[in-house]
Residue, then its C-alpha position, 0 to 999 in steps of 0.5 A: x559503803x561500809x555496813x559491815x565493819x568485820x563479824x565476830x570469831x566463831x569461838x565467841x559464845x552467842x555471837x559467833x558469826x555475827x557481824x558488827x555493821x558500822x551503823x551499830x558502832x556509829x550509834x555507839x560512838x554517838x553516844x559516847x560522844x554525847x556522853x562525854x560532851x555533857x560531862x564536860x559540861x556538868x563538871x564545868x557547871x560545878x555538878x557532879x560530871x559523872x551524872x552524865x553517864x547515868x542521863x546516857x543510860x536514860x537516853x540509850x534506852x529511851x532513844x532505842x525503844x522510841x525510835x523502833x516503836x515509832x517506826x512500828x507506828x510507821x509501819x503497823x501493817x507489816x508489824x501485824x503481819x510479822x510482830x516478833x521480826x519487827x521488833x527485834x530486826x536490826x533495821x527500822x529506827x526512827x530518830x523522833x521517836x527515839x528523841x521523845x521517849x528519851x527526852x521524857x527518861x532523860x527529864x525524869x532521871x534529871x528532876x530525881x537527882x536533882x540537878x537544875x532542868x533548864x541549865x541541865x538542858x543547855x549542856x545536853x543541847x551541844x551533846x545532842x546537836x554532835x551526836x546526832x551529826x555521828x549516827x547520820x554518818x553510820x546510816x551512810x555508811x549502811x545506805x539506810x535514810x537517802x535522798x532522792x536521786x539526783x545527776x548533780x556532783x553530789x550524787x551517790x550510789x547505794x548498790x548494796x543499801x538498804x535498801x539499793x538506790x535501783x530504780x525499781x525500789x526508787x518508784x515503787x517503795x518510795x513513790x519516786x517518778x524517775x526521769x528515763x534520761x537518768x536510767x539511759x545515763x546510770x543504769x537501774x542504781x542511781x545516784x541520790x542525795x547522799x541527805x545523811x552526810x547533809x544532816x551530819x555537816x548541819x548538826x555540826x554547824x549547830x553544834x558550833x554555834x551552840x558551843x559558842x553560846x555557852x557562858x553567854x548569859x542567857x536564861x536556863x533552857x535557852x540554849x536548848x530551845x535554840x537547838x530545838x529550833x534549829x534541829x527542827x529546821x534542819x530536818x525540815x530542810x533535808x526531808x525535801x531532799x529524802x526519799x520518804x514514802x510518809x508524805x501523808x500531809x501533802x508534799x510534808x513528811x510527817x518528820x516535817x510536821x513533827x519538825x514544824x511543832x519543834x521549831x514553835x515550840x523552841x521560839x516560841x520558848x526562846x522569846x519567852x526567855x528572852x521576855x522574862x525577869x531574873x537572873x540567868x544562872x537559875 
């Protein structure tokens, strides 16, 4: 664990002495990474590549106003009790909230210049599915978003996370019965499911598999309704194995049902694609 990579010299005016965390720069590089992927793309396409970088600025915005203002929804209690600290703490982003208000950004600044939506969102789809696979890496880095804890190989501990895999944080912030016999093995820090890394290896695989499906002949849109689903399923899948204390329906996060709408509403799109007449390069 890395959560702070060095901080600034004291001579730097306003953020001298301030750390810069491998979370931030890992958000960073995501969406360079993104940026870049969508530029190949739109020029590949015929359209201008430089667009790319307007739509990323959408996207930064929208995606970290989204994901904090989601994760005050999350957490309204403690934003009552404390408005401006939350608001304004480098801690607390949520990915599907960021994901919705960027999206509706990203849509809007589309439609102004332009550029065709569907075949647009096919070039954004890879972007997305790579970008999301770095920032998993910087929230492992910071120990921020892990599972539960578990005894087998994969198992990491988080001393210095944020918050620590120990035992007391596990029962009570989480509502996590533990098992005595892992204590007795490890100790108060236990190992957990190291899920950010698990997210990072599945989005690269979607990554991979959408990339190989550019210039296939599908319909516009299609490729991004694939990676909705499968970005849907991914997380539905890794939330069995976080530790999460938003299990508000049941045994499902609330991340499982927002993930459960995604994958309906990206098959049930793909199908229609699939269906419908016309030629695919509308």
């Amino acid at each position: 664990m890395y959560p702070i990579l060095f901080r600034m010299p004291e001579w730097v005016p306003i953020l001298g002495g301030d750390p810069v965390t491998s979370f931030g720069v890992m958000m960073l590089l995501a969406f360079l990474t993104g940026g870049y992927i969508l530029k190949s793309e739109l020029g590949r396409m015929g359209h201008d590549p430089e667009i790319a970088w307007d739509l990323l600025f959408m996207a930064v915005i929208g995606g970290l106003v989204g994901a904090r203002l989601y994760y005050v929804f999350l957490n309204y209690p403690r934003f009552v009790a404390d408005p401006f600290g939350m608001l304004f703490a480098r801690a607390g982003m949520v990915w599907y909230g960021g994901f919705l208000l960027a999206t509706a950004l990203v849509v809007w600044r589309v439609r102004k210049v332009g550029l065709p939506l569907g075949k647009t969102a096919d070039a954004v789809a890879p972007a997305l599915a790579l970008s999301y696979g770095v920032g998993r890496i910087g929230c492992f880095l910071v120990g921020d978003d892990y599972g539960r804890p578990t005894d087998s190989w994969v198992g990491i501990a988080f001393p210095n996370g944020a918050p620590p895999t120990h035992v007391d944080t596990i029962t009570e912030h989480f509502g996590i019965a533990v098992d005595p016999a892992m204590v007795e093995r490890y100790g108060e820090i236990l190992p957990v499911h190291p899920t950010q890394l698990y997210e990072t290896g599945l989005s690269t695989l979607i990554f991979v598999l959408l990339w190989s499906l550019r210039g296939a002949g599908n319909k516009p849109g299609w490729i991004f309704m694939t990676w909705m689903a499968l970005a849907g399923a991914e997380r539905f899948i890794v939330e069995f194995f976080r530790a999460k204390d938003d299990r508000f329906f049941g045994v499902l996060t609330l991340a499982q049902v927002i993930s459960i709408g995604l994958i309906a509403f990206g098959v049930t799109w793909m199908m229609k694609l699939r269906r419908s007449k016309g030629s695919a390069r509308g």
